[in-house]
C-alpha positions in Angstrom: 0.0 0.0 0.0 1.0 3.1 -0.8 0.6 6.0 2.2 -0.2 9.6 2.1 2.1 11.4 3.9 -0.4 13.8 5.3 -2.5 10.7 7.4 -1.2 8.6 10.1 -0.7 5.2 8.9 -2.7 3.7 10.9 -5.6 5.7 10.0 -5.0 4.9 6.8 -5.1 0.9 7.1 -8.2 1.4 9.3 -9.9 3.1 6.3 -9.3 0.1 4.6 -10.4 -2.2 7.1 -13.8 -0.1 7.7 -14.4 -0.1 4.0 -14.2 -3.9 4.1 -16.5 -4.3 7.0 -19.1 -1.6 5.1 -18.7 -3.5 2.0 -19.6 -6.4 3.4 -15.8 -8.5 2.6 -15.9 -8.8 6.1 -19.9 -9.8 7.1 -21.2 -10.0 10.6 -19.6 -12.4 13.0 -16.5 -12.5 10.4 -13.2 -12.4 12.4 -11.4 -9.1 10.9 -7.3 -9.8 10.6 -5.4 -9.8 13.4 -2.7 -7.2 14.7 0.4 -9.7 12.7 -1.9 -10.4 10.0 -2.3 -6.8 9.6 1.3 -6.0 9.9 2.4 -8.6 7.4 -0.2 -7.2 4.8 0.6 -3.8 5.1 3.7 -3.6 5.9 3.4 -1.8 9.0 4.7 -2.0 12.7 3.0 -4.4 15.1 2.5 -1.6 17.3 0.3 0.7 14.3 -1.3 -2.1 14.1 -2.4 -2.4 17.6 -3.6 1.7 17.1 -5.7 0.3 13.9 -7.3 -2.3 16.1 -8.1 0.5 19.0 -9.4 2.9 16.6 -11.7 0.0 14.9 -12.9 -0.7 18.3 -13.5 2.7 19.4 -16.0 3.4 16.7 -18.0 0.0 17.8 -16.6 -1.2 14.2 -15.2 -4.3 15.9 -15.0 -6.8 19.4 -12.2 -8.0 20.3 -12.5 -11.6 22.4 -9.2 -12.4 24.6 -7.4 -15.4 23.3 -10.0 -15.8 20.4 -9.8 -12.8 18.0 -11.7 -9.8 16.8 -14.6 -9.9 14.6 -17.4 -7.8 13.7 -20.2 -7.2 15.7 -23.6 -9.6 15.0 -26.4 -7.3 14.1 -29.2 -7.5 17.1 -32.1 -9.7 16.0 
């Protein structure tokens, strides 16, 4: 991926990741990828990846389960 210079990073990978989840690439319930998975795709420190992850959860975008993942929330019934 190619970064602005203008944007943090990470808010730049979370734009991708948020399009994805509003696309629907990753659906309800869908586990999003994970802070290494995200560093390996791209290219980016663990630790922006971590801020990616905070930011996505902030906005209610995604949960994160300890020792399972993080996925996108179910829509209530």
């Amino acid at each position: 991926m190619d970064f602005a210079l203008d944007r943090p990073r990470w808010r730049q990978v979370a734009d991708v990741i948020r399009r994805r989840i509003t696309d629907g690439t990753y659906a309800p319930g869908a586990r999003v990828p994970s802070v290494l998975a995200l560093s390996a795709e791209f290219g980016i420190a663990t630790s922006t990846a971590q801020k990616v992850h905070r930011g996505l959860r902030a906005e209610g975008l995604i949960h994160t389960r300890h020792g399972t993942g993080s996925f996108v929330p179910q829509a209530d019934a």
